[in-house]
N, C-alpha and C positions, 0 to 999 in steps of 0.2 A: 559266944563267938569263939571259935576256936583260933589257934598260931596259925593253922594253913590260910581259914577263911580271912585273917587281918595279914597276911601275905597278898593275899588275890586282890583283896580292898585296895592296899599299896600299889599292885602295880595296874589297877585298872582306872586310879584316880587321876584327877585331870590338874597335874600339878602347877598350871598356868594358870589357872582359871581369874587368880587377881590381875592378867593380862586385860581381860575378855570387855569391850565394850557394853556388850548387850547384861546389865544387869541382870537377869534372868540365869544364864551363865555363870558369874559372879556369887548370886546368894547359892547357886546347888552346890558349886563347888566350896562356897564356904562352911555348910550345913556338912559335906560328905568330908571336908577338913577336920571339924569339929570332932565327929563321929570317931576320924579316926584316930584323935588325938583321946577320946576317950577310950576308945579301944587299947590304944597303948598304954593309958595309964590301969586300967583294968587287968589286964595283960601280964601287968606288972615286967612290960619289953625293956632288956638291960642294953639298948641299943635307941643314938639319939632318934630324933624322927630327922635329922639332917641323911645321918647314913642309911635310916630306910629308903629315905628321898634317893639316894646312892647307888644304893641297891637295885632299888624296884628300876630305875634308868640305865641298870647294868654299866656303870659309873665306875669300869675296873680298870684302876693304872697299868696292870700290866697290856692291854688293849689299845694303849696310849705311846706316845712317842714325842720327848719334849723338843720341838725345832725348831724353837729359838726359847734363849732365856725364860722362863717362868712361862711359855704359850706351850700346850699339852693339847697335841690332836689325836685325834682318835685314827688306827692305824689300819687297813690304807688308808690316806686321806686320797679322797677322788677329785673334789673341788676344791679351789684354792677359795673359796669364799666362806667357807664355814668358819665360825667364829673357834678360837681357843678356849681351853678350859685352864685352870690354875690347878695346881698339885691339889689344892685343898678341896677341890670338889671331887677329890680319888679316891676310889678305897683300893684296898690290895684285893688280891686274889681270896688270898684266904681272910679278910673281911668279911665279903660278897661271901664265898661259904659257910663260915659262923653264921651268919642271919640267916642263910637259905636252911642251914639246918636245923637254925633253933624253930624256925616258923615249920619245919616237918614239910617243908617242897621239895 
């Protein structure tokens, strides 16, 4: 497997999937979890699987606008229903570009 193809895995993966009722759901995305936690370790990726997580959800502060204390929306904000993020589920800009170009996207 190559950086680009465990980039593609990252942002095609269904990072919720321990939400999902339907067991079925559940075990694919735990098995395509696995995979790509092997893949990282194979990879030998100097990036958590947190900030890929980050990454792949384009998870970039400067995209962000904090309005109120520690609540981080993402900017415009269109609905006033959307939940807030915390500084620590941010990466920078040039985070987000380190990882896009070590995975060669």
């Amino acid at each position: 497997m190559t950086r680009s193809e465990f980039g593609h895995g990252l942002q095609a993966h269904d990072w919720y999937y321990s939400y999902s009722d339907d067991y079925r759901v559940w075990t694919a995305g735990r098995q395509a979890a696995m995979r790509l936690q092997s893949q990282h370790a194979a990879l030998d990726c100097p990036f958590s699987m947190s900030d890929l997580r980050k990454w792949a959800h384009n998870m970039v502060l400067e995209l962000y606008a904090e309005e109120e204390p520690g609540c981080w929306y993402r900017q415009p904000r269109r609905w006033k229903t959307i939940a807030p993020v915390k500084r620590d589920d941010l990466i920078t800009q040039a985070q987000h570009d380190e990882i896009t170009q070590w995975l060669g996207l």
